[in-house]
C-alpha positions in Angstrom: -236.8 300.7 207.2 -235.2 298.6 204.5 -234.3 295.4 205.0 -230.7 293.9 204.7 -231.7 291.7 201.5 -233.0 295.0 200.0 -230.1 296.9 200.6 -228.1 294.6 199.1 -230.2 294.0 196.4 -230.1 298.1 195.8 -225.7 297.6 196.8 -225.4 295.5 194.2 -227.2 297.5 190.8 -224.8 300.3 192.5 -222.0 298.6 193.0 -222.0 299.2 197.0 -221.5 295.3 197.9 -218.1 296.6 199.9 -220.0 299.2 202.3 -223.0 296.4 202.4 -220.6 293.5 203.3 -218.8 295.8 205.9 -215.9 296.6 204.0 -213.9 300.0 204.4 -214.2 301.9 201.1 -211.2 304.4 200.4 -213.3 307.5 199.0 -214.5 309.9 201.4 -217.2 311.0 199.1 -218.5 307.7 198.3 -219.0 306.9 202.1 -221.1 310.5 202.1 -223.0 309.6 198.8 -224.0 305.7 200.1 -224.9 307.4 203.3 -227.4 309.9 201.8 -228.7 307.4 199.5 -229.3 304.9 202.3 -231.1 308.0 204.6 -233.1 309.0 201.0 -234.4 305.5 200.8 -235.2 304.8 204.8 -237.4 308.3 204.7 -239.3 307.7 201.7 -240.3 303.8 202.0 -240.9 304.6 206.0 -243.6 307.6 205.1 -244.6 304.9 201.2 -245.5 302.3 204.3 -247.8 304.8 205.8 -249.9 304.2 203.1 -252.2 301.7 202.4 -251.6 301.4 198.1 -250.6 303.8 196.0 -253.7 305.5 194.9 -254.0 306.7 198.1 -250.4 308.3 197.3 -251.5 310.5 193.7 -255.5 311.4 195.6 -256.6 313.5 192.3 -253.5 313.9 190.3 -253.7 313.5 186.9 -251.1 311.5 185.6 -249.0 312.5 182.3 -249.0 310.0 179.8 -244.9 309.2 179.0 -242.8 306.1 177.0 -242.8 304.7 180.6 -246.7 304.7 181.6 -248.5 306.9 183.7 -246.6 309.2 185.8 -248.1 311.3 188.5 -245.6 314.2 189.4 -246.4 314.8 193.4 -245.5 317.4 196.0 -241.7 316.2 197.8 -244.2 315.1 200.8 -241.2 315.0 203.0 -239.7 318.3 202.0 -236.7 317.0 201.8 -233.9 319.6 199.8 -232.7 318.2 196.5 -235.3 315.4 195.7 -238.6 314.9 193.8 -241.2 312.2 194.0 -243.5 310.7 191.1 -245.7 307.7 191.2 -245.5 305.7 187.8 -248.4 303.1 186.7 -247.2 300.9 184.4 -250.1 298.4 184.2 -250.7 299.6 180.5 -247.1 299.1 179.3 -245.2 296.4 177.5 -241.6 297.6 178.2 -240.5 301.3 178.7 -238.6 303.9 176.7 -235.1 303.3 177.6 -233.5 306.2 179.0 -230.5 307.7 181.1 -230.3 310.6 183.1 -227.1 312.8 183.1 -223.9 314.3 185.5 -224.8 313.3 189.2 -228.9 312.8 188.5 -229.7 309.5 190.8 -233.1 307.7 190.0 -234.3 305.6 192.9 -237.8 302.9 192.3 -239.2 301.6 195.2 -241.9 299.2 193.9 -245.4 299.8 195.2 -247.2 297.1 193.5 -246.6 294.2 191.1 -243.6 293.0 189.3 -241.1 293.8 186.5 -237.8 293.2 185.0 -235.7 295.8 185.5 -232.6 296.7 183.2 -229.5 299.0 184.4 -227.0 299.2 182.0 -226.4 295.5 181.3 -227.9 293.9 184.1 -231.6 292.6 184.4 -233.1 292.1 188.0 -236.7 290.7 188.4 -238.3 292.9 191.1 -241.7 292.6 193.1 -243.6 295.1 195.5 -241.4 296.0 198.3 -238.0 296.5 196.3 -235.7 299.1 195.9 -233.7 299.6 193.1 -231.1 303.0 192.7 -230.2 303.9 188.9 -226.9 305.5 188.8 -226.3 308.8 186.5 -225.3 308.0 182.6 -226.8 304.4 183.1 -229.0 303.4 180.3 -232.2 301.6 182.1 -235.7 300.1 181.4 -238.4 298.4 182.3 -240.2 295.4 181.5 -243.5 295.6 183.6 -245.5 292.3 184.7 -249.0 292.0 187.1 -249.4 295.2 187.7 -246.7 297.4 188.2 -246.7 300.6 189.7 -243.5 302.4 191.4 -242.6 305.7 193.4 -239.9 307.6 192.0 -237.3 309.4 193.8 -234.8 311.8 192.1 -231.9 313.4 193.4 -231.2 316.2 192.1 -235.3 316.9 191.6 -236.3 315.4 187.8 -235.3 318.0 185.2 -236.9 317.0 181.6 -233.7 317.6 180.1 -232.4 314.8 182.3 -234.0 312.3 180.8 -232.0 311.3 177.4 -233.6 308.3 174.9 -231.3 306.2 174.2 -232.0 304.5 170.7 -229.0 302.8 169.5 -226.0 301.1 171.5 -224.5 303.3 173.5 -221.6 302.1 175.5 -221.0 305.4 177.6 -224.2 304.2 179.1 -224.2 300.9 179.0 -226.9 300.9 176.4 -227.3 297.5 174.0 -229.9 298.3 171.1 -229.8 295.2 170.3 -230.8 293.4 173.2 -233.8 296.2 174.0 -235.1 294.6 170.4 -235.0 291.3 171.2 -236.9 292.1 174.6 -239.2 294.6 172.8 -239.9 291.3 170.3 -240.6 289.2 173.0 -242.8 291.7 174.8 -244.7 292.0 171.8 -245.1 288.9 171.5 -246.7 288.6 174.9 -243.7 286.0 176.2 -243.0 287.9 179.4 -239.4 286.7 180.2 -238.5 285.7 184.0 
């Protein structure tokens, strides 16, 4: 089950800290939205916690290599409708390619192993094994991998290739500053991991 603190960790990058803090919101399909997003992530980190480490989770997949590490695209072990699962091994990476997914497309990390910094639009949030984070569509997002990272992926709708748009200039539909990505990328590259 998730805890309270990582719910509202994952209420706050979505912008849920009403529903978390027991506030009415006004919007029917918001309610319905936060409620299957809440169910998606109690299913999958109940059966992730079935697992011992995530190697145990990709068995003998082999992994395509991407702008954000290692991913290992995996059966929907849940068989739940509308969703897909990945593992994605960033222990190779410096940051990732920065990146948005379209319309209603919902991107959902639970972190399996290490630590990162993870951008969403304009915010940056230090995460560490055990930690949920939702991506919202048209939100510009990357990640700035530390000790080891490795993540399962969730999307709702199930990942589409031509859902996942490269940003590489500002974009402010998506919350996207090029600008800042360089000035991480620099520092990456200059092996100053930034906490």
């Amino acid at each position: 089950m998730i805890s309270k603190k990582q719910l509202f960790f994952v209420a706050l990058i979505m912008g849920f800290a009403q529903l978390v803090e027991g506030n009415t919101m006004n919007n029917a399909v918001d309610l319905q939205e936060d409620a299957y997003i809440t169910q998606t992530i109690n299913a999958w980190q109940t059966y992730m916690n079935t697992k011992t480490n995530w190697r145990e989770l990709v068995g003998d997949v082999v992994p395509k290599h991407t702008g954000n590490g290692a991913i290992y695209e995996l059966p929907n072990f849940l068989n739940r409708p509308n969703e897909s699962f990945a593992v994605c091994d960033m222990r190779e990476l410096l940051i990732s390619e920065p990146h948005y997914h379209p319309d209603n497309d919902i991107e959902i990390y639970f972190v399996l192993e290490g630590s990162a910094r993870v951008v969403v639009g304009n915010n940056e949030h230090c995460v560490n094994k055990g930690d949920v984070v939702i991506i919202p569509s048209n939100t510009a997002h990357f990640t700035i991998p530390n000790d080891e990272f490795v993540m399962g992926i969730v999307n709702t709708p199930p990942f589409k290739f031509e859902s996942y748009i490269v940003v590489n200039q500002t974009n402010s539909d998506v919350n996207f500053d090029y600008e800042h990505f360089i000035e991480l990328t620099m520092q990456c590259n200059a092996k100053e991991k930034i906490w």
